[in-house]
C-alpha positions as a Python dict, from the first residue, in 0.01 Angstrom:
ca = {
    (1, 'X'): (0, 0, 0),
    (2, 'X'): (53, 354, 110),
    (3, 'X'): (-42, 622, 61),
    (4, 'X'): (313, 782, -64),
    (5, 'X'): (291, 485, -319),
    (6, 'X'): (-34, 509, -399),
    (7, 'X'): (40, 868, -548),
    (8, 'X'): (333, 762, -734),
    (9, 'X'): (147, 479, -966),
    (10, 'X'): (-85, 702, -1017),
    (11, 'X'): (189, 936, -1195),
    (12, 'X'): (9, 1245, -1017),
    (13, 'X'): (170, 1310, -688),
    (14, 'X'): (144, 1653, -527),
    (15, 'X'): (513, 1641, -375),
    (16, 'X'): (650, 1565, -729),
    (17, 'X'): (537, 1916, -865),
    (18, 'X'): (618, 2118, -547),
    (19, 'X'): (957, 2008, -621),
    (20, 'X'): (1016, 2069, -1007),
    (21, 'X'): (875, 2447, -914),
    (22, 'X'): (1093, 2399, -623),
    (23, 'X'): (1446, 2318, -771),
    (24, 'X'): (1324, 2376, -1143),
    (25, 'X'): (1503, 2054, -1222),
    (26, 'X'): (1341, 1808, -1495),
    (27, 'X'): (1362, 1465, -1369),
    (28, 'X'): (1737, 1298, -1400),
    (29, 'X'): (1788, 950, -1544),
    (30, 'X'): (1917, 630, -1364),
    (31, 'X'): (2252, 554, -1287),
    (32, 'X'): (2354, 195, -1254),
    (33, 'X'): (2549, 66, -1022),
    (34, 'X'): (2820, -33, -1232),
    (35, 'X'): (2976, 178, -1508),
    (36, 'X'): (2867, 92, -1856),
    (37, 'X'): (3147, 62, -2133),
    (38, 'X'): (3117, 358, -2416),
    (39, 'X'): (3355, 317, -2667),
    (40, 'X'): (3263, 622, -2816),
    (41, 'X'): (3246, 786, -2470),
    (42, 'X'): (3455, 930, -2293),
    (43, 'X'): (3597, 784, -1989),
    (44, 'X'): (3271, 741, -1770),
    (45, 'X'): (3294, 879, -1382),
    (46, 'X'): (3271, 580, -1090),
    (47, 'X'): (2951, 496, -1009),
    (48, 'X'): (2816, 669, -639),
    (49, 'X'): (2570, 379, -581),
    (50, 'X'): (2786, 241, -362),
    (51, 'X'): (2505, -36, -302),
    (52, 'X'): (2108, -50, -263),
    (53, 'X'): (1911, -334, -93),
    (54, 'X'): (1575, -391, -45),
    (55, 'X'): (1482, -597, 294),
    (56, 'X'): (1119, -820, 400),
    (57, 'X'): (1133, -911, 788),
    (58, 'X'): (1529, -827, 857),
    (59, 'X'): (1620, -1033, 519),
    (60, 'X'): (1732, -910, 239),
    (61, 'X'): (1509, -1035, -56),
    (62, 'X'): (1673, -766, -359),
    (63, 'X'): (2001, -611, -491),
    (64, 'X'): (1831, -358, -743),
    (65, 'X'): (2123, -260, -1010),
    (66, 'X'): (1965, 77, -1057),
    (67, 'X'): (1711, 357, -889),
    (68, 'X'): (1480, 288, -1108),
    (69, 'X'): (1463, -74, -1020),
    (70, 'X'): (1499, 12, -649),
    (71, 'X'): (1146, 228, -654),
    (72, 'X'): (1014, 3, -886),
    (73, 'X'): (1047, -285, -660),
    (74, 'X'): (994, -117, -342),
    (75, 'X'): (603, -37, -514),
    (76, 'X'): (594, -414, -550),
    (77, 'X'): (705, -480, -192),
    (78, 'X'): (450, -313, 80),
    (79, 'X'): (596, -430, 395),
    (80, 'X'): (940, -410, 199),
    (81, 'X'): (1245, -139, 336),
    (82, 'X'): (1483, 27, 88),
    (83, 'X'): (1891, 109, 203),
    (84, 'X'): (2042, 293, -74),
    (85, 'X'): (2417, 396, 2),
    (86, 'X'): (2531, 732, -200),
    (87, 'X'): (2932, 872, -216),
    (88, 'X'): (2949, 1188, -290),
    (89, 'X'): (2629, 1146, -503),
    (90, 'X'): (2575, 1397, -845),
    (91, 'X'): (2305, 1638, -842),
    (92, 'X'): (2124, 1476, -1051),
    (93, 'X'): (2086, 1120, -838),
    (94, 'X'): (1953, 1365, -510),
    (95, 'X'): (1689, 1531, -730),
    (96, 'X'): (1574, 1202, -829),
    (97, 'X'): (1558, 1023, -498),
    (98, 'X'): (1387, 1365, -394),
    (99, 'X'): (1135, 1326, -649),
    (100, 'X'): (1060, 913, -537),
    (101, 'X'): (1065, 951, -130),
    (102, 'X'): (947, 1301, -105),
    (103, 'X'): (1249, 1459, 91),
    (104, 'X'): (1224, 1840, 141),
    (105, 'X'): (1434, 2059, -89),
    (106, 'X'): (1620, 2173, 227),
    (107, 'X'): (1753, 1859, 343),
    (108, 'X'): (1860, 1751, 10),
    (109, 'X'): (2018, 2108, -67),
    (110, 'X'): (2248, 2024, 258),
    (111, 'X'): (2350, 1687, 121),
    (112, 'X'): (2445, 1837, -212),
    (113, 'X'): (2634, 2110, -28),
    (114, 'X'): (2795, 1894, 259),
    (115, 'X'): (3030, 2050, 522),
    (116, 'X'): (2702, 2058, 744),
    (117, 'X'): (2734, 2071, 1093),
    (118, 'X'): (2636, 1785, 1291),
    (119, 'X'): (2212, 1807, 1301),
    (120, 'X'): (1883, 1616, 1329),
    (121, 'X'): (1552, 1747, 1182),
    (122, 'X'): (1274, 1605, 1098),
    (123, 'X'): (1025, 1695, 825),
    (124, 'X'): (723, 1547, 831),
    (125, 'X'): (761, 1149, 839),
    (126, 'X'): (1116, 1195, 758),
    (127, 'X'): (1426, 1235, 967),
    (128, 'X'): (1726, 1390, 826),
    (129, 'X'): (2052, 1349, 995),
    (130, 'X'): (2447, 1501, 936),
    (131, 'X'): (2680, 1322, 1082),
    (132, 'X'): (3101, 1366, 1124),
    (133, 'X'): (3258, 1057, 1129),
    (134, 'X'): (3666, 1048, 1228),
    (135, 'X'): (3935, 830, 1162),
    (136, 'X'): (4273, 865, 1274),
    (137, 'X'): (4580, 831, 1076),
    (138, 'X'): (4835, 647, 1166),
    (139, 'X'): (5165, 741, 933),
    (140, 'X'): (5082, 1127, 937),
    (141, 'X'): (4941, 1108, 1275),
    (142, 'X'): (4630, 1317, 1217),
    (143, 'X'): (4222, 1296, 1227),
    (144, 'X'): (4018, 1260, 938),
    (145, 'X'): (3702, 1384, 919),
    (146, 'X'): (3432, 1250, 706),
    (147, 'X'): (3061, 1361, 641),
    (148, 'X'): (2804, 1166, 627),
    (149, 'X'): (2356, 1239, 585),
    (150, 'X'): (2125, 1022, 651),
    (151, 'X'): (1760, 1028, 506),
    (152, 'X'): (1530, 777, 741),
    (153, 'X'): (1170, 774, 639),
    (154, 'X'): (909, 512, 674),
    (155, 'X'): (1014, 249, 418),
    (156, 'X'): (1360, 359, 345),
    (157, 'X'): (1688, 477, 423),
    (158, 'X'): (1941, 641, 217),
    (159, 'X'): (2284, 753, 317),
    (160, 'X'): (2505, 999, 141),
    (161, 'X'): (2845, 993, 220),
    (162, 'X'): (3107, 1301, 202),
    (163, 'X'): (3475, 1108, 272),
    (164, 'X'): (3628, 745, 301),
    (165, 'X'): (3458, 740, 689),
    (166, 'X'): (3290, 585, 792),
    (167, 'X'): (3248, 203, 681),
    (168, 'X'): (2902, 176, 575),
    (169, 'X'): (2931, -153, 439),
    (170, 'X'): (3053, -296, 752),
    (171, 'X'): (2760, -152, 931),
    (172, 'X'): (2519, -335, 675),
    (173, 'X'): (2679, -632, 691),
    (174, 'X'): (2638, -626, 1062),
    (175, 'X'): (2267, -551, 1055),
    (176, 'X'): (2225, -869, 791),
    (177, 'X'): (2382, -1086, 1050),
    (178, 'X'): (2111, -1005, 1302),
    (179, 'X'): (1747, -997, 1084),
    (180, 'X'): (1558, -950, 1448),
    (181, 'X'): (1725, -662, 1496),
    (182, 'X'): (1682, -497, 1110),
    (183, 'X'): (1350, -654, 1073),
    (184, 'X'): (1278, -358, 1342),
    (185, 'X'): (1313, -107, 1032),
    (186, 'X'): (1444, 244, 906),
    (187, 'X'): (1488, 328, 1273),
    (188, 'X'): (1714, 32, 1394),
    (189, 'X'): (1971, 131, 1077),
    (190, 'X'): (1972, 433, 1195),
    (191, 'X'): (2094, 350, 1517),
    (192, 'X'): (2329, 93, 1391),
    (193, 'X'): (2467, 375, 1222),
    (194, 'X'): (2498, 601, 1458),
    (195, 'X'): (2694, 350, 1702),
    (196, 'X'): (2937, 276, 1434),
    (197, 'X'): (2956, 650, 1363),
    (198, 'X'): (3066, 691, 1725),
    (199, 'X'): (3239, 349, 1785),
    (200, 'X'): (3502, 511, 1504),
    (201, 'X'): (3559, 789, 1775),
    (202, 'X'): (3747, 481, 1991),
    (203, 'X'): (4030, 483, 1799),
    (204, 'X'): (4078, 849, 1726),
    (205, 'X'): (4061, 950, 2097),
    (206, 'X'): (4341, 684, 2147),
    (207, 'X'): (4563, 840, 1866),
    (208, 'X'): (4517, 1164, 2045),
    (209, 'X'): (4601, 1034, 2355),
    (210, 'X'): (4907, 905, 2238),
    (211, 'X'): (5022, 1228, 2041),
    (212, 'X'): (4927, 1438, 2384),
    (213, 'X'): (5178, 1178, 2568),
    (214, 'X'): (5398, 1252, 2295),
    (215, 'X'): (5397, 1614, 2295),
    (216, 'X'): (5439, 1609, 2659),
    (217, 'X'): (5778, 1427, 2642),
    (218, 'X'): (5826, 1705, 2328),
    (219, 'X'): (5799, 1993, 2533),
    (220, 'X'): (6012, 1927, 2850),
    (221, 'X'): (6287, 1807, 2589),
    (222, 'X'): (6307, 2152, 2402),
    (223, 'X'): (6183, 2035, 2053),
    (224, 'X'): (6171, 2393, 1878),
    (225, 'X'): (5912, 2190, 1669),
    (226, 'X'): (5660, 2134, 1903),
    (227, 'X'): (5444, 2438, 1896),
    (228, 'X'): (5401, 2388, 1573),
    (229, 'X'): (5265, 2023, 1660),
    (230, 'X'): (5033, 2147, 1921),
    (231, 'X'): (4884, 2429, 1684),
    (232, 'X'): (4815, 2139, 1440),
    (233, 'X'): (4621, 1893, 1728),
    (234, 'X'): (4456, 2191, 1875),
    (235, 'X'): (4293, 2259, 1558),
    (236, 'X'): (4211, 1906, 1519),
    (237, 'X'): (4058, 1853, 1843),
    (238, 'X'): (3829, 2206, 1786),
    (239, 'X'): (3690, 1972, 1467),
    (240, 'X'): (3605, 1683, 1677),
    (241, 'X'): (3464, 1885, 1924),
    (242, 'X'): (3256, 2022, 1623),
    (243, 'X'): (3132, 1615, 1551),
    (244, 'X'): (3098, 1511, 1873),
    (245, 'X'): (2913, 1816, 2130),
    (246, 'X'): (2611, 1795, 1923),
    (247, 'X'): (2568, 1438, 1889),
    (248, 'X'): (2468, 1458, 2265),
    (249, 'X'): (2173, 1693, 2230),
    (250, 'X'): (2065, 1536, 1897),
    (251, 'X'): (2064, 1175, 2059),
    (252, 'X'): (1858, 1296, 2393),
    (253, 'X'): (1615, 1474, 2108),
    (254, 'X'): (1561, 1120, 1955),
    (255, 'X'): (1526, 972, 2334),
    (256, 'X'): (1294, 1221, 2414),
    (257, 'X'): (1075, 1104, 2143),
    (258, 'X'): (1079, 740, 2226),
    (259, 'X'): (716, 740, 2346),
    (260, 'X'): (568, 949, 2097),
    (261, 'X'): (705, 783, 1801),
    (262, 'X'): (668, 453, 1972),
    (263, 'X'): (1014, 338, 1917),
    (264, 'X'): (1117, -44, 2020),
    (265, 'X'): (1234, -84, 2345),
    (266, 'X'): (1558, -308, 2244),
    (267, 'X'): (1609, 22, 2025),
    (268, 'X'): (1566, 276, 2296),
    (269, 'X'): (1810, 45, 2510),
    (270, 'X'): (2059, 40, 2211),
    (271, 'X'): (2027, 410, 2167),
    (272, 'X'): (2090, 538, 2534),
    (273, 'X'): (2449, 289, 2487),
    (274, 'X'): (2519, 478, 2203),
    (275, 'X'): (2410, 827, 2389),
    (276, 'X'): (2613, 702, 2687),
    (277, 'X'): (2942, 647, 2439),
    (278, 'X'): (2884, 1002, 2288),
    (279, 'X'): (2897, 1162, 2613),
    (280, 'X'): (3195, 1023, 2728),
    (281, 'X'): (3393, 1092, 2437),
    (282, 'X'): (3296, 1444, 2427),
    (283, 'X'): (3402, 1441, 2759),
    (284, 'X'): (3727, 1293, 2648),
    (285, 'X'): (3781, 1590, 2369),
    (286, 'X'): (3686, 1846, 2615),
    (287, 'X'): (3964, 1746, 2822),
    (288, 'X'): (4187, 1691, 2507),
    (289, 'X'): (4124, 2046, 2430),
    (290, 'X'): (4197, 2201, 2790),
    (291, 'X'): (4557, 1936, 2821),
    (292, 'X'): (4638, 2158, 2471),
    (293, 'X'): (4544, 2441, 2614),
    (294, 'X'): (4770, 2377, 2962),
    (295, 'X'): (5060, 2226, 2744),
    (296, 'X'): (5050, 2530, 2507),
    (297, 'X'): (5073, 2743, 2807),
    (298, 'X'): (5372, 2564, 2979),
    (299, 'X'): (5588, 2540, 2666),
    (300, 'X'): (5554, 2890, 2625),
    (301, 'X'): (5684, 2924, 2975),
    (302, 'X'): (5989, 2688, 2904),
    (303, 'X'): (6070, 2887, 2571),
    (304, 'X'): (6049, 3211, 2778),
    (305, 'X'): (6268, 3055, 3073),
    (306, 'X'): (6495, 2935, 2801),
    (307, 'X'): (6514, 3256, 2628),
    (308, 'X'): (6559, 3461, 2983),
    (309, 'X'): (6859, 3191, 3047),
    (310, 'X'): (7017, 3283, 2708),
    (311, 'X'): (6949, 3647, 2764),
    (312, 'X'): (7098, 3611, 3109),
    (313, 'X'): (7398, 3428, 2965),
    (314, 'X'): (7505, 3655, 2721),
    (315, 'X'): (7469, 3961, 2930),
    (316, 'X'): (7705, 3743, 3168),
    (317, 'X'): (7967, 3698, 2871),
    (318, 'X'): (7918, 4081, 2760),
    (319, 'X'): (8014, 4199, 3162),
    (320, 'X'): (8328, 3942, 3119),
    (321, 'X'): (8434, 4113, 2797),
    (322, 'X'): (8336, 4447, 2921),
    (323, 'X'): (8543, 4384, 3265),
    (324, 'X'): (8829, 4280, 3008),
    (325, 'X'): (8813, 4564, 2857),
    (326, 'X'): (8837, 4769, 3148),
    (327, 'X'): (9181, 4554, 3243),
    (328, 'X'): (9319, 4626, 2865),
    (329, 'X'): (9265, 5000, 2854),
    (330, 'X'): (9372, 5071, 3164),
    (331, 'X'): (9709, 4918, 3149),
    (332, 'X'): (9727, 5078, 2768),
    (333, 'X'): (9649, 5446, 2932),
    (334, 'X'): (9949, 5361, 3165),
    (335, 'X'): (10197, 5278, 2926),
    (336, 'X'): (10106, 5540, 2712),
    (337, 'X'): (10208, 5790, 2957),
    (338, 'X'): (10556, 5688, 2934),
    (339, 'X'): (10547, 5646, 2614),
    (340, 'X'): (10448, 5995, 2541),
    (341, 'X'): (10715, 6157, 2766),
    (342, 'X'): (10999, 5909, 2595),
    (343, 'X'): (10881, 6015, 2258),
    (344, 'X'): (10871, 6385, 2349),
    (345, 'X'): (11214, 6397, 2475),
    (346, 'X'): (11346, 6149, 2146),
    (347, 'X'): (11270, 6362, 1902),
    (348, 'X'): (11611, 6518, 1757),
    (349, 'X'): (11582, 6911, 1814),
    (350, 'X'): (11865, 7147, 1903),
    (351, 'X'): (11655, 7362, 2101),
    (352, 'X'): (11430, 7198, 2328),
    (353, 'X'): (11336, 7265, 2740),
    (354, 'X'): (11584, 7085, 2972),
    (355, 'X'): (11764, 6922, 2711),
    (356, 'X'): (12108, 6987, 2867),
    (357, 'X'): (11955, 6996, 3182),
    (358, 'X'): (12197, 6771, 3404),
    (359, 'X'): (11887, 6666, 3639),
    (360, 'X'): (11659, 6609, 3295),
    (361, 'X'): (11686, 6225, 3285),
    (362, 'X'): (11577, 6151, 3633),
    (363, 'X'): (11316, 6446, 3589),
    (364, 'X'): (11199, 6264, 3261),
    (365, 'X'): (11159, 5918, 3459),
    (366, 'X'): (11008, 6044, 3788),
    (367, 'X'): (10735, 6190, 3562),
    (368, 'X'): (10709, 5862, 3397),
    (369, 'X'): (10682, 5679, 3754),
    (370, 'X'): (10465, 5948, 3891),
    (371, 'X'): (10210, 5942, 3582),
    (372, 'X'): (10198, 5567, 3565),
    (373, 'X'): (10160, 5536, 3948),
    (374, 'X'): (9854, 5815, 3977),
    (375, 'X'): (9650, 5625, 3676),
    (376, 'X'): (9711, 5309, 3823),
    (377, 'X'): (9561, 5408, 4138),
    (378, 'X'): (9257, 5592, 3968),
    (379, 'X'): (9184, 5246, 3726),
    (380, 'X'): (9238, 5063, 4046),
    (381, 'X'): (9026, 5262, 4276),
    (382, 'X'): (8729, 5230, 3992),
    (383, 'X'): (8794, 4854, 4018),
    (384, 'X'): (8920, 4843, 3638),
    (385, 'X'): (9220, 4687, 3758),
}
């Protein structure tokens, strides 16, 4: 039996009291897995055990109902591994799980928290890792991003998950399917869950592949719409780029330990797959960010050619109407000349210049002729006519 164990029959462990002066938490009670009916009580909340297991040799040998009965029979089991699955666990059921597998008040503060960025530390015999998972959905066409933390110590592993991604129970399922490979321990989950952590990036990328064709076709059609479309995926794709870069670094970290920790070989062949899958999907968003980034740029030349094209248009249309104009008062300034002399000489006075002046009339309309004639060639000369 070990030594972590040992301490905890004994009801005296060190760790236990570092963390009630740590968190100043007493310690919380069990939660079953299933909700208990209260009639008196109010409407109780769903249960975040989503489901604990306890494994001998790759096979599962216990489905504990509660915490208590998980840590009670992992005491009773010494070559025995623990998997307890959390969503979106209370306070109360971290403290505790704190308290039975000694995990540092900083790790567990980050899984209480969540929106952690993607990390991998290690205290002591522990490992502690944040993960983003992604989904992509199909009717609003748009990423989801879950959170998930992963606690993998000696004898146990417990996952705590922040959103519907990803599918933890299909990743268990898996591993019971293959005992050699989960008889291999805490370790071997944890790379089965990192490869279905990053196996959910398959479909995303494709989604994003297919809006980027999409937008394409968008932009060189005019949709007014699709800037707005390409702000949205940009954003997006700066998220996955937050879940994916560091996966690369924190998978060479656990490579680079492979000799030190003495980690199976099948498992350090399963891991570099994995690392090899990470990189090329970061690779992948990396170029999904710089196609945005080139689209984005082009559509803003289109808009600005279409805009220029407009602009050029309607200064077109106001030189038309201005030449119009030109045409209209020109030929108005010529007949008023006329038109002033006639009204001049209608007006009914007894006393007025050449009024019975026998040369008046053809005076009156060579002045007409003469005034008509001189603005037509000034409007013509100016090209207004």
């Amino acid at each position: 039996m070990s030594e972590r164990r040992a301490g905890k029959n004994s009801g005296n462990s060190p760790r236990k009291s570092v963390w009630r002066r740590a968190l100043n938490q007493p310690p919380a009670p069990d939660r079953h897995l299933e909700p208990r009916a209260e009639p008196s009580a109010p409407e109780p909340e769903p249960p975040s055990i989503v489901q604990a297991a306890l494994y001998r040799d790759g096979v599962r040998v216990s489905s504990p109902a509660t915490l208590a009965d998980t840590f009670r029979e992992l005491r009773e089991q010494p070559s025995g591994m623990a998997w307890i699955g959390l969503a979106r666990p209370p306070e109360s059921e971290l403290l505790s799980l704190a308290e039975e597998f000694d995990l540092h008040p900083l790790a567990v503060e980050d899984a209480m928290e969540a929106h952690q960025r993607p990390k991998l530390e290690r205290y002591g015999d522990t490992l502690f890792v944040v993960l983003r998972a992604a989904r992509y959905l199909d009717a609003p066409e748009e990423v989801d991003f879950g959170e998930l933390h992963v606690f993998v110590g000696p004898d146990f592993v417990i996952t705590v998950r922040h959103g519907a991604a990803p599918d933890l129970s299909a990743v268990r399922h898996r591993m019971e399917k293959t005992p050699e490979l989960l008889k291999l321990g805490p370790e071997a989950v944890l790379y089965a869950i990192l490869d279905a952590v990053v196996d959910g990036y398959a479909p995303v990328v494709a989604g994003v592949q297919n809006d980027i064709d999409e937008i394409e076709t968008e932009v060189f059609r005019g949709d007014p719409e699709v800037s707005r479309r390409i702000y949205e995926l940009s954003r997006e794709m700066v998220e996955f780029q937050r879940a994916t870069r560091p996966l690369v670094s924190m998978l060479h970290a656990l490579m680079a330990g492979f000799a030190k920790y003495g980690t199976d070989e099948e498992l350090q062949r399963y891991l570099r797959d994995v690392a090899d899958h990470v990189t090329h999907t970061s690779e992948r968003v990396d170029g999904f960010r710089q196609a945005l980034t080139d689209i984005l740029t082009v559509n803003a030349t289109l808009v600005t050619q279409q805009q220029n094209a407009e602009m050029r248009a309607l200064t077109e249309a106001g030189f038309e109407q201005n030449e119009e104009i030109k045409k209209i008062s020109s030929w108005a300034a010529i007949l008023f000349a006329p038109t002033l002399v006639g009204t001049i000489y209608g007006m009914n006075f007894d006393h007025m210049p050449e009024l019975h002046w026998v040369l008046g009339y053809p005076f009156a309309m060579l002045l007409m002729a003469g005034v008509c004639t001189s603005l037509y060639i000034i409007f013509k000369r100016r090209d207004w006519l």
